[in-house]
Backbone atoms as SQL, in Angstrom:
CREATE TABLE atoms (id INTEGER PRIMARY KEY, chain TEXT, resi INTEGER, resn TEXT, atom TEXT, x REAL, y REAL, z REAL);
INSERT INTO atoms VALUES
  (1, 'A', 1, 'UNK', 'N', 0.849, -1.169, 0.000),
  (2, 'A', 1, 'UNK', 'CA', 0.000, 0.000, 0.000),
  (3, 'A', 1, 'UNK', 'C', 0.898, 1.237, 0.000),
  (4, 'A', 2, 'UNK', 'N', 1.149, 1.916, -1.114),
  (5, 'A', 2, 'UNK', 'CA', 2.187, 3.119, -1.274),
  (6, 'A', 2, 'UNK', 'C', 1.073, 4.504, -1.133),
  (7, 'A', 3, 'UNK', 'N', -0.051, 4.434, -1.272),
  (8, 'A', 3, 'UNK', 'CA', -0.640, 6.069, -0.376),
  (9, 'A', 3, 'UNK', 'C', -1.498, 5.701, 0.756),
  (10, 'A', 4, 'UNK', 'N', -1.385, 6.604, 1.138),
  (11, 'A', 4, 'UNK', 'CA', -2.178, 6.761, 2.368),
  (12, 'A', 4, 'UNK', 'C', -3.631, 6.429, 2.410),
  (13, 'A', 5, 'UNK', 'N', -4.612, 6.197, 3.178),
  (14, 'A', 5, 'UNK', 'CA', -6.161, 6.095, 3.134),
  (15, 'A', 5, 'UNK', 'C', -6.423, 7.253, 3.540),
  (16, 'A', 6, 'UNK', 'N', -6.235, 7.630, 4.567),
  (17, 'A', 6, 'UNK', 'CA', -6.466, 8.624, 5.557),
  (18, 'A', 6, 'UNK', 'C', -5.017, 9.963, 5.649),
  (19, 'A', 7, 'UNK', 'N', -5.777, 11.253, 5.914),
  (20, 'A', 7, 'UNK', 'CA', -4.447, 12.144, 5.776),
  (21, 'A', 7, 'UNK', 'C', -4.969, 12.954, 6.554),
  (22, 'A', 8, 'UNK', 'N', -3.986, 13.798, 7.775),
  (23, 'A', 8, 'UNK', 'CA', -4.274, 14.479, 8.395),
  (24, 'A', 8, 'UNK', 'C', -4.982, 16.005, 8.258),
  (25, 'A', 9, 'UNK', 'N', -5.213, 16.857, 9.053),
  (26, 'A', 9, 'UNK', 'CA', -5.711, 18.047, 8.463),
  (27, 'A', 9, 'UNK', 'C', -4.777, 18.869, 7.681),
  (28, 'A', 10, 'UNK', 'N', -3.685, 18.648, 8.304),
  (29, 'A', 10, 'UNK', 'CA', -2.052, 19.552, 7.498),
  (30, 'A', 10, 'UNK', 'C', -2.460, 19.048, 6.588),
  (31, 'A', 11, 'UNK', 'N', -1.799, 17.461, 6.258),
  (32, 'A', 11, 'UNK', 'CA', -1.267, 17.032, 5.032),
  (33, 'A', 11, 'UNK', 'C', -2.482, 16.916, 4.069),
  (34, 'A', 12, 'UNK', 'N', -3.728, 17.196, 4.502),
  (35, 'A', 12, 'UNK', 'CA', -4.491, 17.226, 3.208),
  (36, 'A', 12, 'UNK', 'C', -5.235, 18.302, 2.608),
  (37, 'A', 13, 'UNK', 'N', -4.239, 19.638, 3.781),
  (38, 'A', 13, 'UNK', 'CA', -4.407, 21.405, 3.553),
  (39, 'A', 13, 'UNK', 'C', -3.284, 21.502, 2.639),
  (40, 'A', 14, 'UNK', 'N', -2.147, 20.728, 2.910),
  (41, 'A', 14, 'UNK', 'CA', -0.742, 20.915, 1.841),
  (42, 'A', 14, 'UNK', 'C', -0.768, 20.020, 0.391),
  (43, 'A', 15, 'UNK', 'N', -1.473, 18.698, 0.469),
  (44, 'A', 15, 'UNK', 'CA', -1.764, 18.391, -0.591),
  (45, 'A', 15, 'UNK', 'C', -2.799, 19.301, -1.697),
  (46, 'A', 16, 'UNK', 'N', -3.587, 19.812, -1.110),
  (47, 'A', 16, 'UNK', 'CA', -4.607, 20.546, -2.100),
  (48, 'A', 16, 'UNK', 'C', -4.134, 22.312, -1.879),
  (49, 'A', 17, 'UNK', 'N', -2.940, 22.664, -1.907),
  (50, 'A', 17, 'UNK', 'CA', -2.128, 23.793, -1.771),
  (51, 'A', 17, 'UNK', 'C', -3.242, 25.172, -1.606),
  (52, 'A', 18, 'UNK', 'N', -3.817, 24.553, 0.147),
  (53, 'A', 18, 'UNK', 'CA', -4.527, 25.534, 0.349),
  (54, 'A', 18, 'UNK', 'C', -4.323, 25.618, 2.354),
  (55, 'A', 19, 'UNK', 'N', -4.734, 26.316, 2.624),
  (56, 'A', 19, 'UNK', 'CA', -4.802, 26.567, 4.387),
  (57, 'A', 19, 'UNK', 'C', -5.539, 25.600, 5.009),
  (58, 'A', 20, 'UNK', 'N', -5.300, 26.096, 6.516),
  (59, 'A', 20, 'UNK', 'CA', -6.315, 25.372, 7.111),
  (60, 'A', 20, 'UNK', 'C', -7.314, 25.748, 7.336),
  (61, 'A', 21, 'UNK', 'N', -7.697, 26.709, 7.560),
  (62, 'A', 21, 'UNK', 'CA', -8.871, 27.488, 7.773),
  (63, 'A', 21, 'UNK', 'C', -9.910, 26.901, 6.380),
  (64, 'A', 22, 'UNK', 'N', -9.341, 27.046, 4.947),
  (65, 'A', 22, 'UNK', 'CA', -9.949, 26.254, 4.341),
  (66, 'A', 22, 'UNK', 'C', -10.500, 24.877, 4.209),
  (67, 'A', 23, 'UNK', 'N', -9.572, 24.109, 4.663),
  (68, 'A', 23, 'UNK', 'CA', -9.679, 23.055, 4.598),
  (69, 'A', 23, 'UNK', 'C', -11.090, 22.578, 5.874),
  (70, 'A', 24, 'UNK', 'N', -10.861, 23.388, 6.624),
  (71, 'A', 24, 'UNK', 'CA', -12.016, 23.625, 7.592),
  (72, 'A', 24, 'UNK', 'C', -13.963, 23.200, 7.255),
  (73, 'A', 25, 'UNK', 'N', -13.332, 24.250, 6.277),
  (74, 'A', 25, 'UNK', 'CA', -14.745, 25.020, 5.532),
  (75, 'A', 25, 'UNK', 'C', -14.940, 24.171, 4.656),
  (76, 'A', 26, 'UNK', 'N', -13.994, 23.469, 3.596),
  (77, 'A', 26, 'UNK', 'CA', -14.367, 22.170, 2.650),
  (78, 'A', 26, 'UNK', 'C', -15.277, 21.114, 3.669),
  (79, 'A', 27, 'UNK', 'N', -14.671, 20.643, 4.796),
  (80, 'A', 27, 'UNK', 'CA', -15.149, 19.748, 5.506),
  (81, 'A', 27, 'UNK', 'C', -16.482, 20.118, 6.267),
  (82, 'A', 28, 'UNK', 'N', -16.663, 21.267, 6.909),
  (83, 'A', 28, 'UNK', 'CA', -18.348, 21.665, 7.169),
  (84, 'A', 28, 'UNK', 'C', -19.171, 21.712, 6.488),
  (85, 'A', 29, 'UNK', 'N', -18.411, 21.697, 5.146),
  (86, 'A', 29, 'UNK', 'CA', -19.646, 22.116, 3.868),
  (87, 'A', 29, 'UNK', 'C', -19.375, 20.433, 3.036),
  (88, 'A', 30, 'UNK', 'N', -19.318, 19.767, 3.504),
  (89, 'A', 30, 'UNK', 'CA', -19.292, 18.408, 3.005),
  (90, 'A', 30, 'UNK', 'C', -18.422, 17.784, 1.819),
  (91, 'A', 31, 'UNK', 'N', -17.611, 18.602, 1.874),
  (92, 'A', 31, 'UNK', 'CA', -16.890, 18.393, 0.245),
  (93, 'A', 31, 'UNK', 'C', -15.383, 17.382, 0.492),
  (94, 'A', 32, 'UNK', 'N', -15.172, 17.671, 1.762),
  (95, 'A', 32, 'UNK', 'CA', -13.848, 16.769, 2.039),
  (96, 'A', 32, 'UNK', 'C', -14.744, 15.547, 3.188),
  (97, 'A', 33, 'UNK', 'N', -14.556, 14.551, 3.259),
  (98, 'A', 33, 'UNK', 'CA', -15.079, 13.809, 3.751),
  (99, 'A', 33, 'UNK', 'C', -13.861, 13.220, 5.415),
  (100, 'A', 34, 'UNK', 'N', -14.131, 12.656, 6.302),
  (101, 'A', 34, 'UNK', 'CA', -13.129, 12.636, 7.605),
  (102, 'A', 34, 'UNK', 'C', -13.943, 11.625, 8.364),
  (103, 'A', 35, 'UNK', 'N', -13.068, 11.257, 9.036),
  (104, 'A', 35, 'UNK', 'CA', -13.231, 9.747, 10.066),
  (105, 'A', 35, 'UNK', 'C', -12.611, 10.205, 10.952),
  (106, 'A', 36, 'UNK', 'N', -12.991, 9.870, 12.485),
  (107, 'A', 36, 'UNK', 'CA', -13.068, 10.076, 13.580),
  (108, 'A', 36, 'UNK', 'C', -12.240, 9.001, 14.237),
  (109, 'A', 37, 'UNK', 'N', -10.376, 9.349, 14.738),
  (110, 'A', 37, 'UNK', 'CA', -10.322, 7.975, 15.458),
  (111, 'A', 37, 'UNK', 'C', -9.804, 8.503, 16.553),
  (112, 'A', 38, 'UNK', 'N', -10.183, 8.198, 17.539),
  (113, 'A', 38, 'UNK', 'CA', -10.038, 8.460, 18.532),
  (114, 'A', 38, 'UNK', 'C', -10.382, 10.290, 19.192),
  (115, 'A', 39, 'UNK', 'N', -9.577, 10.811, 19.287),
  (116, 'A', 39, 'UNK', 'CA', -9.287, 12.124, 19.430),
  (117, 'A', 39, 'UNK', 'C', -8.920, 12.631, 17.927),
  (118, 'A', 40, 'UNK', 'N', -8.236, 11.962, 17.165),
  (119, 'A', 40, 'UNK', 'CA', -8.570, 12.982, 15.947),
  (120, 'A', 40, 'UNK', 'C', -9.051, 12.528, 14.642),
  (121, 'A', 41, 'UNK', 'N', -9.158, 13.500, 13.841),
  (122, 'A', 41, 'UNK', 'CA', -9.894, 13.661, 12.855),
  (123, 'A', 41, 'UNK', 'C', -9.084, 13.737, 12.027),
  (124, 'A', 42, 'UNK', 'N', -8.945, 12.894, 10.831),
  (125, 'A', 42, 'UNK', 'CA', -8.465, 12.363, 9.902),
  (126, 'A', 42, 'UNK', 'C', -9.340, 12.616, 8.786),
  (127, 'A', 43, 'UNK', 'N', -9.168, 12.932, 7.121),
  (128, 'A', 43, 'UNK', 'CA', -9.573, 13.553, 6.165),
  (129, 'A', 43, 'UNK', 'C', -9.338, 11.920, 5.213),
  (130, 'A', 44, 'UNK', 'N', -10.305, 12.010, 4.109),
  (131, 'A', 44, 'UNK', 'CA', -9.848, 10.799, 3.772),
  (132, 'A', 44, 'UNK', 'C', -9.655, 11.009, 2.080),
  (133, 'A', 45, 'UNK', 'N', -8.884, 10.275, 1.662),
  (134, 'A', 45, 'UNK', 'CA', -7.725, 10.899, 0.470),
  (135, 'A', 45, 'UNK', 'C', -8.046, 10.718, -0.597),
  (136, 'A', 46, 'UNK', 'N', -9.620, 9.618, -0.583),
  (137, 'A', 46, 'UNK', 'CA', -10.215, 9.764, -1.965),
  (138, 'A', 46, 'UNK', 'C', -10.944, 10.985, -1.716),
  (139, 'A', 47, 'UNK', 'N', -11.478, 11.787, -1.190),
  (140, 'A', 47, 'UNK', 'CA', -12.195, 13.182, -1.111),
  (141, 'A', 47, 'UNK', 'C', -10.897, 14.688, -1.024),
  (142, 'A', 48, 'UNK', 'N', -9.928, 13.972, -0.894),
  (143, 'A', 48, 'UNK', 'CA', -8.832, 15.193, -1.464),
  (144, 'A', 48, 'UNK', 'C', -8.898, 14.728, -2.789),
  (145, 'A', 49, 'UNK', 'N', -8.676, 13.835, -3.719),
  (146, 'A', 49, 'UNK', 'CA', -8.073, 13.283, -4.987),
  (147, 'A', 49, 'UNK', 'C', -9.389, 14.198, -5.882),
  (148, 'A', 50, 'UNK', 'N', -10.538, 13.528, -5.326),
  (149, 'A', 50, 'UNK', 'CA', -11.725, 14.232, -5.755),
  (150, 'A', 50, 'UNK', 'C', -11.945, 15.739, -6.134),
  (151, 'A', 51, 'UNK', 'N', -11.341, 16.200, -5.043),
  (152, 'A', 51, 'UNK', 'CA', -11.613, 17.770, -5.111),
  (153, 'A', 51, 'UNK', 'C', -10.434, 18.534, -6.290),
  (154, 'A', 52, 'UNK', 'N', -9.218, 17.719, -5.977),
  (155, 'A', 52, 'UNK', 'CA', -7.614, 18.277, -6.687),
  (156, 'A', 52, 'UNK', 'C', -8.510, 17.866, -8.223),
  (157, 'A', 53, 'UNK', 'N', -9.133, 16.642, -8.621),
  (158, 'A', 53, 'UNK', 'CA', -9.121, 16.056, -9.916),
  (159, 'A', 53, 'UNK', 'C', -10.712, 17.233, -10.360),
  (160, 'A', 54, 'UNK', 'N', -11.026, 17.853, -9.595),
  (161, 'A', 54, 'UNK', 'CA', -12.349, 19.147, -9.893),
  (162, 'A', 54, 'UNK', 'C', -13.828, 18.672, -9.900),
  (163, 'A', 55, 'UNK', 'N', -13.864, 17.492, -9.035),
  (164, 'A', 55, 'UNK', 'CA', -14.712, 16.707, -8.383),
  (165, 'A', 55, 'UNK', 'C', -15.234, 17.270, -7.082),
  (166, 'A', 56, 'UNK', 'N', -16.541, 16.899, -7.020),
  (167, 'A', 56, 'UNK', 'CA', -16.912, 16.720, -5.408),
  (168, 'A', 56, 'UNK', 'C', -17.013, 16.004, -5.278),
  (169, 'A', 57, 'UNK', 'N', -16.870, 15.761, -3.641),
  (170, 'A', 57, 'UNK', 'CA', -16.540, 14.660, -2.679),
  (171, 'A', 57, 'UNK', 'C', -17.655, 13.939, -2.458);
């Protein structure tokens, strides 16, 4: 398995070469999709691929 499933809030604000504050707002507004483990919140990397490829999530 060479990518990731899951990507943190950084790494999937730096993959889609945008902030966090954005990346925020993708995810309240349903467009980045995230899983819950434990204490944190994890973004999941077919809903970055989605958004980079001019898709919604």
């Amino acid at each position: 398995m060479d990518e990731p499933i899951l990507l943190s809030i950084d790494k999937a604000a730096e993959a889609l070469s945008i902030g966090r504050s954005k990346t925020y707002e993708l995810i309240s507004e349903g467009r980045l999709l995230t899983v819950n483990i434990g204490r944190r919140r994890l973004v999941r990397a077919d809903s970055v691929r989605a958004i980079a490829g001019g898709g919604a999530a």
